[in-house]
Backbone atoms as SQL, in Angstrom:
CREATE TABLE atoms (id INTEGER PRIMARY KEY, chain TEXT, resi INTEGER, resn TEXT, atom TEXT, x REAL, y REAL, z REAL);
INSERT INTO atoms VALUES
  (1, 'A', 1, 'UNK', 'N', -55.075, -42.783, -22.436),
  (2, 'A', 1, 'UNK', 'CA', -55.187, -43.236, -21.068),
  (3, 'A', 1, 'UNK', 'C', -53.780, -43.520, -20.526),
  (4, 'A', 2, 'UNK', 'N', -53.525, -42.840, -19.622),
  (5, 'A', 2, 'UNK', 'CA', -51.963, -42.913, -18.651),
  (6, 'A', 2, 'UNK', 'C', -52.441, -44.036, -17.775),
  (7, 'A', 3, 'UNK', 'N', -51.526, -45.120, -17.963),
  (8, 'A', 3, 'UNK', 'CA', -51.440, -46.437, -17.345),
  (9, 'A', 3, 'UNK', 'C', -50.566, -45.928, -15.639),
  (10, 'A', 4, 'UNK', 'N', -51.247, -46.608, -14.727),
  (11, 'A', 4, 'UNK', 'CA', -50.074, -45.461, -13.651),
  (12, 'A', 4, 'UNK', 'C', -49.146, -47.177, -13.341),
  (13, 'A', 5, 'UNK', 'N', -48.312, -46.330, -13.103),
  (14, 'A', 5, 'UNK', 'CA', -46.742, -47.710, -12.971),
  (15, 'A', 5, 'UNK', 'C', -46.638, -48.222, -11.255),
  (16, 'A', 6, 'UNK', 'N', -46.123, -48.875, -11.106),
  (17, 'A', 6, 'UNK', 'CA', -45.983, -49.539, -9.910),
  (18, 'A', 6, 'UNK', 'C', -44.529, -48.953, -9.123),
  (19, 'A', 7, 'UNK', 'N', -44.441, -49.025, -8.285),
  (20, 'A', 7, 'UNK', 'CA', -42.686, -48.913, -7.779),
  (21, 'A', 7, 'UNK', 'C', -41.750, -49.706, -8.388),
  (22, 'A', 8, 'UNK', 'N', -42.139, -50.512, -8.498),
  (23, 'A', 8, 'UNK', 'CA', -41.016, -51.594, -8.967),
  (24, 'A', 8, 'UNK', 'C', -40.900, -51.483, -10.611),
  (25, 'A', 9, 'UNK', 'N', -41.696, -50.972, -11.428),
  (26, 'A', 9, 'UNK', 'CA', -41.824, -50.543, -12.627),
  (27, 'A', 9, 'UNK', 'C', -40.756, -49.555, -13.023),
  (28, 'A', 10, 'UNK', 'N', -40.268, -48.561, -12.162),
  (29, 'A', 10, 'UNK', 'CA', -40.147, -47.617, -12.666),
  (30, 'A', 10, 'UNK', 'C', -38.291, -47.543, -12.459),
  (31, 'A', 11, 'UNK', 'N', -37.857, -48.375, -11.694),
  (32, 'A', 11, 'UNK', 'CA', -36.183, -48.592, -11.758),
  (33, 'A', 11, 'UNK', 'C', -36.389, -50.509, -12.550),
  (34, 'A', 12, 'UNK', 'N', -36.235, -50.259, -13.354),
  (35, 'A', 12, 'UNK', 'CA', -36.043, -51.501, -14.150),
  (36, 'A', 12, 'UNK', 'C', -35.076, -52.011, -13.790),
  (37, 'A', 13, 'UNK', 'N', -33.507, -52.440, -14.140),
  (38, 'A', 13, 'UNK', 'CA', -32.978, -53.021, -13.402),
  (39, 'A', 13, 'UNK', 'C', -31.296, -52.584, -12.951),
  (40, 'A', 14, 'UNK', 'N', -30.079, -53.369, -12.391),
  (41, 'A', 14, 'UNK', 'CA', -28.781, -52.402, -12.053),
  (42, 'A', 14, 'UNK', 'C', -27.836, -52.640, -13.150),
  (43, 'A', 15, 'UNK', 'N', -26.972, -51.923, -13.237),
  (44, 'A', 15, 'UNK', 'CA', -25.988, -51.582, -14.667),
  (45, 'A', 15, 'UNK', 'C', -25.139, -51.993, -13.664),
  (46, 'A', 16, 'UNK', 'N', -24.274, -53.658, -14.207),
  (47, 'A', 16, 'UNK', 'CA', -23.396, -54.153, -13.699),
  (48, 'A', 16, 'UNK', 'C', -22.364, -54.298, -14.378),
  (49, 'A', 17, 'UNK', 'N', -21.201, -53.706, -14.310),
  (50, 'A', 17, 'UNK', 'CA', -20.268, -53.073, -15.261),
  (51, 'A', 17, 'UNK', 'C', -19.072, -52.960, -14.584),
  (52, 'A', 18, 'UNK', 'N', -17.786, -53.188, -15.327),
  (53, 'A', 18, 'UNK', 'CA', -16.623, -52.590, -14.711),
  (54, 'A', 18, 'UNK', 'C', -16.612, -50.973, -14.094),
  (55, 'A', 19, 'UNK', 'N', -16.842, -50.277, -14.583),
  (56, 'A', 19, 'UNK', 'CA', -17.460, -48.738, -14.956),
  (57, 'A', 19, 'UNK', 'C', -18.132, -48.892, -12.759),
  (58, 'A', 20, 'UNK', 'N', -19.329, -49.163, -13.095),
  (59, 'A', 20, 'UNK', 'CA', -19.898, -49.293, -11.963),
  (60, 'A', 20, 'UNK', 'C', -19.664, -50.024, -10.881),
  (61, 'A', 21, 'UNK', 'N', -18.899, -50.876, -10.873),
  (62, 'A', 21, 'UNK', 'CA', -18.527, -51.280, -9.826),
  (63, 'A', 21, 'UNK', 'C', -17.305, -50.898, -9.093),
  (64, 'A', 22, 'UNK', 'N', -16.586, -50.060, -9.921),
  (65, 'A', 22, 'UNK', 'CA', -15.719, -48.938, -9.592),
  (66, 'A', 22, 'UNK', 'C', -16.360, -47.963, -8.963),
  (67, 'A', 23, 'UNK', 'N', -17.448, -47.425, -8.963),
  (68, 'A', 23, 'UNK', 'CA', -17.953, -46.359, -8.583),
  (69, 'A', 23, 'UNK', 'C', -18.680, -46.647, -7.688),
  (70, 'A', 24, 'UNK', 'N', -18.760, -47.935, -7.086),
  (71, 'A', 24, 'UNK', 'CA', -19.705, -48.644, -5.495),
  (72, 'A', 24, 'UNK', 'C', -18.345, -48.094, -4.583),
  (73, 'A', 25, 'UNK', 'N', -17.007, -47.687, -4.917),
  (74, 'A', 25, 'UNK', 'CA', -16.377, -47.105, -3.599),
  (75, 'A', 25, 'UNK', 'C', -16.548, -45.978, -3.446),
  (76, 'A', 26, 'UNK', 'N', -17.185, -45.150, -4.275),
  (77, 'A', 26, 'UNK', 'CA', -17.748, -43.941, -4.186),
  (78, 'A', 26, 'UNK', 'C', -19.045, -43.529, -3.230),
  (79, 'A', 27, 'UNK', 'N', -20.146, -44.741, -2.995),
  (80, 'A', 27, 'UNK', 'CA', -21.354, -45.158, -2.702),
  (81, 'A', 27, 'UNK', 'C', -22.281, -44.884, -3.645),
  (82, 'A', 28, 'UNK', 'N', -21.456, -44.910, -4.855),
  (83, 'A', 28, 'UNK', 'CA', -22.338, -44.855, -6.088),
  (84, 'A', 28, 'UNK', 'C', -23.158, -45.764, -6.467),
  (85, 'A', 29, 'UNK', 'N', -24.208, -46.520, -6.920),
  (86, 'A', 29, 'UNK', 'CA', -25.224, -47.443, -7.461),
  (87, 'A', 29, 'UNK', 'C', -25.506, -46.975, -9.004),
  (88, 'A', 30, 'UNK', 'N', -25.815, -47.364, -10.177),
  (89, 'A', 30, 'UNK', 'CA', -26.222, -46.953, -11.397),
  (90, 'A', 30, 'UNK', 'C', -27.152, -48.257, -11.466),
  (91, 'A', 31, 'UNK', 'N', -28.143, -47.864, -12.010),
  (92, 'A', 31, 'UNK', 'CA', -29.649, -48.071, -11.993),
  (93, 'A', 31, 'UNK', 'C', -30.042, -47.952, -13.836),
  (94, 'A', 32, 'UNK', 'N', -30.299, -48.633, -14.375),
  (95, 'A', 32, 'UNK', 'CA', -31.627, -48.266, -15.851),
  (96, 'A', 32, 'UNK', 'C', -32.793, -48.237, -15.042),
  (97, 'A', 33, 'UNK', 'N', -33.459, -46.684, -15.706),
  (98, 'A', 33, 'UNK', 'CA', -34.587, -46.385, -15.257),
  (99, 'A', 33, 'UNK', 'C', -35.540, -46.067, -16.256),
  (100, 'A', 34, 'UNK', 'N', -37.031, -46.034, -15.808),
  (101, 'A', 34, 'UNK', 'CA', -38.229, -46.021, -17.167),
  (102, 'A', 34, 'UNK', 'C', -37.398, -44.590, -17.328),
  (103, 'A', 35, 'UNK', 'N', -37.846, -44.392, -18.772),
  (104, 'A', 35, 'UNK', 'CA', -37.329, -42.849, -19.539),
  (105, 'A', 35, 'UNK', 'C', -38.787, -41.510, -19.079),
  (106, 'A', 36, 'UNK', 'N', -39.633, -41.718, -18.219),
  (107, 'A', 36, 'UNK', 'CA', -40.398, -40.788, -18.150),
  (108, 'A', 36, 'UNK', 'C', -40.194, -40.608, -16.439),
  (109, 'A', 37, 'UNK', 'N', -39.011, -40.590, -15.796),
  (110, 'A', 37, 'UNK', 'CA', -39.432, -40.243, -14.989),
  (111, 'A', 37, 'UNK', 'C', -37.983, -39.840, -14.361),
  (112, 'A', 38, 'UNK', 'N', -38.525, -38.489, -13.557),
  (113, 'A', 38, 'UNK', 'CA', -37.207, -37.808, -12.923),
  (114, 'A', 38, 'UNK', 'C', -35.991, -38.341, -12.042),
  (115, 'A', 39, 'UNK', 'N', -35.757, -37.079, -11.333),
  (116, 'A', 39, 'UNK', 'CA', -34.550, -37.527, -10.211),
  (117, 'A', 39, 'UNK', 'C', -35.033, -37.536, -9.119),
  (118, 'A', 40, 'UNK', 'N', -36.474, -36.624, -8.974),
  (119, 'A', 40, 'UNK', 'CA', -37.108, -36.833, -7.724),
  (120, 'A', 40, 'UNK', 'C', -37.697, -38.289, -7.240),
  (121, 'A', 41, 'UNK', 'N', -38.317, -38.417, -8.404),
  (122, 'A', 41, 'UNK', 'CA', -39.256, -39.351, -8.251),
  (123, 'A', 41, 'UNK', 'C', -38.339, -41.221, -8.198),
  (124, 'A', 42, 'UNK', 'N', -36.941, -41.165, -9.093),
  (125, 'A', 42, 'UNK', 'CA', -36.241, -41.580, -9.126),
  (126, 'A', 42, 'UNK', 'C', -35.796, -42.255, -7.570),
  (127, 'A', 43, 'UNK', 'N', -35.340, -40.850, -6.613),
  (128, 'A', 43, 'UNK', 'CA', -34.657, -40.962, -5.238),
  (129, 'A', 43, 'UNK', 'C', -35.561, -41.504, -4.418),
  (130, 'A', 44, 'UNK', 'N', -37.345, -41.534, -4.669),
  (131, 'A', 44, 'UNK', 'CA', -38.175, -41.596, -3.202),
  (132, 'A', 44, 'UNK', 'C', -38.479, -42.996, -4.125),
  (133, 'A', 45, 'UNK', 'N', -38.171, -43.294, -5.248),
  (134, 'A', 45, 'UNK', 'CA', -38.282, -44.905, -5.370),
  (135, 'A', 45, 'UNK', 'C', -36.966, -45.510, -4.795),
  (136, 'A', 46, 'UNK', 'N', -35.532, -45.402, -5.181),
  (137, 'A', 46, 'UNK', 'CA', -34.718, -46.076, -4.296),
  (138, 'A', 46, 'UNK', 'C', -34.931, -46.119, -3.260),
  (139, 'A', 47, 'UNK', 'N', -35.428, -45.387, -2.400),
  (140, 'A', 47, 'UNK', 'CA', -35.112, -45.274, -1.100),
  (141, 'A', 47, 'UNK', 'C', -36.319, -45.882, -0.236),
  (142, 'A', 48, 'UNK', 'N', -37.377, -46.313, -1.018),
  (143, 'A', 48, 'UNK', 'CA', -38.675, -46.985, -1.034),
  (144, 'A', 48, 'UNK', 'C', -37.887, -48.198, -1.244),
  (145, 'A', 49, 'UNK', 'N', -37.826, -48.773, -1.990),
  (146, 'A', 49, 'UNK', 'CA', -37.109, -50.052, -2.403),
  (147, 'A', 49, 'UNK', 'C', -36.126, -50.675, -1.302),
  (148, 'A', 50, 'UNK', 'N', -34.941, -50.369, -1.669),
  (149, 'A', 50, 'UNK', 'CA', -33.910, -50.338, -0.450),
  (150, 'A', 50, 'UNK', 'C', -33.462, -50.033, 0.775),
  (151, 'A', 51, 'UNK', 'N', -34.694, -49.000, 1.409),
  (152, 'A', 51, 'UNK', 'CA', -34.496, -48.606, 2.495),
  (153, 'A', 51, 'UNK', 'C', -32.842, -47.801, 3.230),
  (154, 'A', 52, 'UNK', 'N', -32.408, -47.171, 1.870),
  (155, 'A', 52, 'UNK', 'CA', -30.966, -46.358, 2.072),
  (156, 'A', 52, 'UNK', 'C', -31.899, -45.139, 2.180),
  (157, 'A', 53, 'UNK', 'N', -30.741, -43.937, 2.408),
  (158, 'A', 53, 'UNK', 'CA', -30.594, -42.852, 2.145),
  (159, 'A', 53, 'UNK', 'C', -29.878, -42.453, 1.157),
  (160, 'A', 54, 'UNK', 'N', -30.318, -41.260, -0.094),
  (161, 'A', 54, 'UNK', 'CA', -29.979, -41.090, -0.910),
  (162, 'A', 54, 'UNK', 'C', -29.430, -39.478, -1.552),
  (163, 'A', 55, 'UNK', 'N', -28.392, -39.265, -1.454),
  (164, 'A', 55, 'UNK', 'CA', -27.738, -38.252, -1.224),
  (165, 'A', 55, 'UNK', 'C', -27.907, -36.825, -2.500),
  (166, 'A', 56, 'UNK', 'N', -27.712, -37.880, -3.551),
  (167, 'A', 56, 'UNK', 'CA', -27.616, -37.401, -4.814),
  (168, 'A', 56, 'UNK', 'C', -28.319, -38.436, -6.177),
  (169, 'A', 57, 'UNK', 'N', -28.728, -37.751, -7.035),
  (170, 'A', 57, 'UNK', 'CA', -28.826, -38.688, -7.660),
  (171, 'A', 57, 'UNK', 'C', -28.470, -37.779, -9.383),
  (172, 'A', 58, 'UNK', 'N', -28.060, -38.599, -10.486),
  (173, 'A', 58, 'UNK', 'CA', -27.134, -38.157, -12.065),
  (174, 'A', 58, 'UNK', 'C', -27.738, -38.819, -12.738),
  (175, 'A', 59, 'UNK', 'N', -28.871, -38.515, -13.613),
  (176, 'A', 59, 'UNK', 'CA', -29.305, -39.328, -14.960),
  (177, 'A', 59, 'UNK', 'C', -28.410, -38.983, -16.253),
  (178, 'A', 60, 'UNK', 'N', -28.061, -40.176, -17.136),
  (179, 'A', 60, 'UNK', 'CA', -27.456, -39.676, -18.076),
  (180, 'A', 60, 'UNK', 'C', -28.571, -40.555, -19.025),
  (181, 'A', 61, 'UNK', 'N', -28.832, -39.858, -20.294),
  (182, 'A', 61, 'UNK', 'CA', -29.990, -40.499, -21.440),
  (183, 'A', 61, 'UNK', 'C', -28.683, -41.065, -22.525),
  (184, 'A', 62, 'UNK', 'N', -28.836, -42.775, -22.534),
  (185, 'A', 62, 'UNK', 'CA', -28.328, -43.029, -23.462),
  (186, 'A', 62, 'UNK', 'C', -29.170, -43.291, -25.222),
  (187, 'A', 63, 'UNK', 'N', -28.384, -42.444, -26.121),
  (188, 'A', 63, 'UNK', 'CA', -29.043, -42.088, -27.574),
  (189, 'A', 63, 'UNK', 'C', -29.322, -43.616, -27.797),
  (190, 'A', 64, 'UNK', 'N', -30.065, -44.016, -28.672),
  (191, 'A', 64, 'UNK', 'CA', -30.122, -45.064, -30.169),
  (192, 'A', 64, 'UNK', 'C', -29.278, -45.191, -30.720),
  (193, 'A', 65, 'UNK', 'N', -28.490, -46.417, -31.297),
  (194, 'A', 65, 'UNK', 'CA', -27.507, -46.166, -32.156),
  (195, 'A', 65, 'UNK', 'C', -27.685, -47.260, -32.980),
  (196, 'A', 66, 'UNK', 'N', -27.163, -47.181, -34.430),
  (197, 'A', 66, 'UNK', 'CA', -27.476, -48.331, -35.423),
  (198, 'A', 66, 'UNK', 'C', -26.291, -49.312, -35.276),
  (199, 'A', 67, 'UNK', 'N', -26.516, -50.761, -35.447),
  (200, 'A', 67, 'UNK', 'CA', -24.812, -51.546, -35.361),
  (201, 'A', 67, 'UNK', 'C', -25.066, -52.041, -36.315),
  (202, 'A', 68, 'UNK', 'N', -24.108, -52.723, -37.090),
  (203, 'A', 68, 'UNK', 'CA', -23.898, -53.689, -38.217),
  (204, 'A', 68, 'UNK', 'C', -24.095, -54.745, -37.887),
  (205, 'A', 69, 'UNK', 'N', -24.214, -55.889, -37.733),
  (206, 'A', 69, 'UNK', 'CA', -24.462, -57.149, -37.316),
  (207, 'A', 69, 'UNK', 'C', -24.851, -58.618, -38.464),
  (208, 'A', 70, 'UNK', 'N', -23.407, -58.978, -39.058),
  (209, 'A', 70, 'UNK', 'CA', -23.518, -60.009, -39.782),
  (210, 'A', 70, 'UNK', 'C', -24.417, -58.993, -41.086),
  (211, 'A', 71, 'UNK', 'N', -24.241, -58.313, -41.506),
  (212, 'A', 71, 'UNK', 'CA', -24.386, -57.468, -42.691),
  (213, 'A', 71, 'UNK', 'C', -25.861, -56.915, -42.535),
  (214, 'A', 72, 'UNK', 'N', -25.999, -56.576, -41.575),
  (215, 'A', 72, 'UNK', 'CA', -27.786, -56.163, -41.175),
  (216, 'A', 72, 'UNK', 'C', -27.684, -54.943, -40.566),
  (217, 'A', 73, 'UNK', 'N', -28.279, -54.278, -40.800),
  (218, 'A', 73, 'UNK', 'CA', -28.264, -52.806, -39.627),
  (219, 'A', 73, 'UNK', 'C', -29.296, -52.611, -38.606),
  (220, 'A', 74, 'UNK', 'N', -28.988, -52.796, -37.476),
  (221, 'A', 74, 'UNK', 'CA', -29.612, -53.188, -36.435),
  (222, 'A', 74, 'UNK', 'C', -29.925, -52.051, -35.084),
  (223, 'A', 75, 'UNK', 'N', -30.354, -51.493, -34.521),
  (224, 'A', 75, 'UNK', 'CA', -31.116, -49.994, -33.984),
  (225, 'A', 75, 'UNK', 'C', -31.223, -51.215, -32.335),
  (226, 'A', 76, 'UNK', 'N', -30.173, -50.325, -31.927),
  (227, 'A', 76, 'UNK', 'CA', -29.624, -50.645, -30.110),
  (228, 'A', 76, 'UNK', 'C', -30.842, -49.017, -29.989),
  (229, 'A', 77, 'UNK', 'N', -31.331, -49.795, -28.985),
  (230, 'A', 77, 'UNK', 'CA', -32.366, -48.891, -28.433),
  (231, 'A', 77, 'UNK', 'C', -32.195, -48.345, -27.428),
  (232, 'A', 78, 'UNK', 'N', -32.263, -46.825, -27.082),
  (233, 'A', 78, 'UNK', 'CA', -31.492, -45.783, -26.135),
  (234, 'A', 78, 'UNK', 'C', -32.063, -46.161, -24.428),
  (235, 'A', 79, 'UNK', 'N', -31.852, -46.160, -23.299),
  (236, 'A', 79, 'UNK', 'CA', -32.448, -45.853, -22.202),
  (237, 'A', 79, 'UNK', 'C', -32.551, -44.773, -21.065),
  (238, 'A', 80, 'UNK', 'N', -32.733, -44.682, -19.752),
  (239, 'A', 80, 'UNK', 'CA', -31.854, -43.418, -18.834),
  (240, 'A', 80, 'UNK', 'C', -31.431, -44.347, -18.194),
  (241, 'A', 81, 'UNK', 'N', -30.229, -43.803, -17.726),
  (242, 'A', 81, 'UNK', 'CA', -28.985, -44.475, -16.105),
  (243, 'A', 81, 'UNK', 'C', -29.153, -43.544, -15.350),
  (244, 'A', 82, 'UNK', 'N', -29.400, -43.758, -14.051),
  (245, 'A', 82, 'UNK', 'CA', -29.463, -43.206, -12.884),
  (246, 'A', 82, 'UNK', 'C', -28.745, -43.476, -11.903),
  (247, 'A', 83, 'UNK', 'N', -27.369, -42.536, -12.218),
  (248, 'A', 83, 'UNK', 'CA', -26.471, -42.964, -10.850),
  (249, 'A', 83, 'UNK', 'C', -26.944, -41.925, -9.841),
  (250, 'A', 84, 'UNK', 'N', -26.934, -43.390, -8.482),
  (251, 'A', 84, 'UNK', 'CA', -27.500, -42.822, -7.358),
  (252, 'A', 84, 'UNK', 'C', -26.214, -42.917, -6.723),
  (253, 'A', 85, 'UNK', 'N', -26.076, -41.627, -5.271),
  (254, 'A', 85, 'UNK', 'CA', -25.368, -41.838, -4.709),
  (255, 'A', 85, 'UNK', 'C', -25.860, -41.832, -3.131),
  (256, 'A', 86, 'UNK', 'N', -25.253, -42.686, -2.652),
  (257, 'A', 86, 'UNK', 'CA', -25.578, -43.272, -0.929),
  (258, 'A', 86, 'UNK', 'C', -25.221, -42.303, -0.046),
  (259, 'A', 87, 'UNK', 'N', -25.639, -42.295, 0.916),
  (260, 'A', 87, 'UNK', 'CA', -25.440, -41.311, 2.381),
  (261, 'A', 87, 'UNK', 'C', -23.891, -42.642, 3.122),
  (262, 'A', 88, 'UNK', 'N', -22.886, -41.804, 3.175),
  (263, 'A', 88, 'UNK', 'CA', -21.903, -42.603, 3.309),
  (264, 'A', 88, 'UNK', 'C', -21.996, -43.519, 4.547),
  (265, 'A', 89, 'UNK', 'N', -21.814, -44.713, 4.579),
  (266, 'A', 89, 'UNK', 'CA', -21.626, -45.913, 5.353),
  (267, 'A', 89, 'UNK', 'C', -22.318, -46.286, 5.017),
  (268, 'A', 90, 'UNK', 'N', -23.803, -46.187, 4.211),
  (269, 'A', 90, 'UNK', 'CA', -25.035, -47.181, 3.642),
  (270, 'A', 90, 'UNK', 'C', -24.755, -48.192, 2.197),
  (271, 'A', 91, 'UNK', 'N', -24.952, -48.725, 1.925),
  (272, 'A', 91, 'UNK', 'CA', -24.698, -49.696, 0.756),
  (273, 'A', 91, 'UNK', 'C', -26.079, -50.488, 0.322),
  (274, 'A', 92, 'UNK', 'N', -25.605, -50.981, -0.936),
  (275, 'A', 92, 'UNK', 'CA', -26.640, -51.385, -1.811),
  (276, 'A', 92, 'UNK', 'C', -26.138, -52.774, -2.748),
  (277, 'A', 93, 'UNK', 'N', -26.991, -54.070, -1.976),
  (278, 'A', 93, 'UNK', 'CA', -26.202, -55.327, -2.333),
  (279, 'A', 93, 'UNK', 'C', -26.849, -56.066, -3.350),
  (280, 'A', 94, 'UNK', 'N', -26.509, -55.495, -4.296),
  (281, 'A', 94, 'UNK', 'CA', -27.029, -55.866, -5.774),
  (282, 'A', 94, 'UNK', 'C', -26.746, -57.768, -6.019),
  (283, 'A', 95, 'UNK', 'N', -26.204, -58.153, -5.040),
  (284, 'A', 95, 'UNK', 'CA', -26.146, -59.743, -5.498),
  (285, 'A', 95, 'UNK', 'C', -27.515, -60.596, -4.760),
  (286, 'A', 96, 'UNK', 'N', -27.963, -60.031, -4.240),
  (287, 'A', 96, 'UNK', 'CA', -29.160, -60.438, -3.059),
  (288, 'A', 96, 'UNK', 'C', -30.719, -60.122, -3.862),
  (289, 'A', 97, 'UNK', 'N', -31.867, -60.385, -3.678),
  (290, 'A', 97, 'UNK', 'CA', -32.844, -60.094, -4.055),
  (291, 'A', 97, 'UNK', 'C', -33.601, -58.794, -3.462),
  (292, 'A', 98, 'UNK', 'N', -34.915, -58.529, -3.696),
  (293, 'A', 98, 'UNK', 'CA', -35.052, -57.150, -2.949),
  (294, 'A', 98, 'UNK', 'C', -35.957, -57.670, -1.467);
């Protein structure tokens, strides 16, 4: 049975990062998103959400990786990033609520 997801389900939450906040002068946004779902479906949820326009959008799938941790081997669990990019002069104020 396919559980169907909500809007708000499906961009989990923003990747706040040196990395990314370099790339807000771009009108870039990076997003973790559920892993089953595209770039289409991706863009008509931002743009549902936030009420921008959305120009482009770049998933990159980050792998699994094992870490050491105090002598334990420990499994960092992979996600997708979805950098979105804005229709220029629009912005996206990640310090505010939705």
């Amino acid at each position: 049975m396919i559980k169907k997801l909500n809007t708000f389900d499906k961009i989990i939450s923003p990747i706040v990062t040196e990395k990314s906040t370099n790339q807000s002068e771009f009108n870039k946004v990076v997003f973790k998103v559920n892993k089953k779902f595209n770039k289409k479906l991706i863009k008509k949820n931002i743009e549902k959400i936030f009420k921008v326009e959305v120009t482009k959008v770049n998933i990159v799938n980050k792998k699994s990786k094992l870490k050491v941790t105090r002598g334990r081997k420990v499994r960092i669990p992979g996600f997708k990033k979805a950098i979105v990019t804005l229709k220029k002069g629009q912005n996206i104020d990640l310090t505010t609520g939705i």
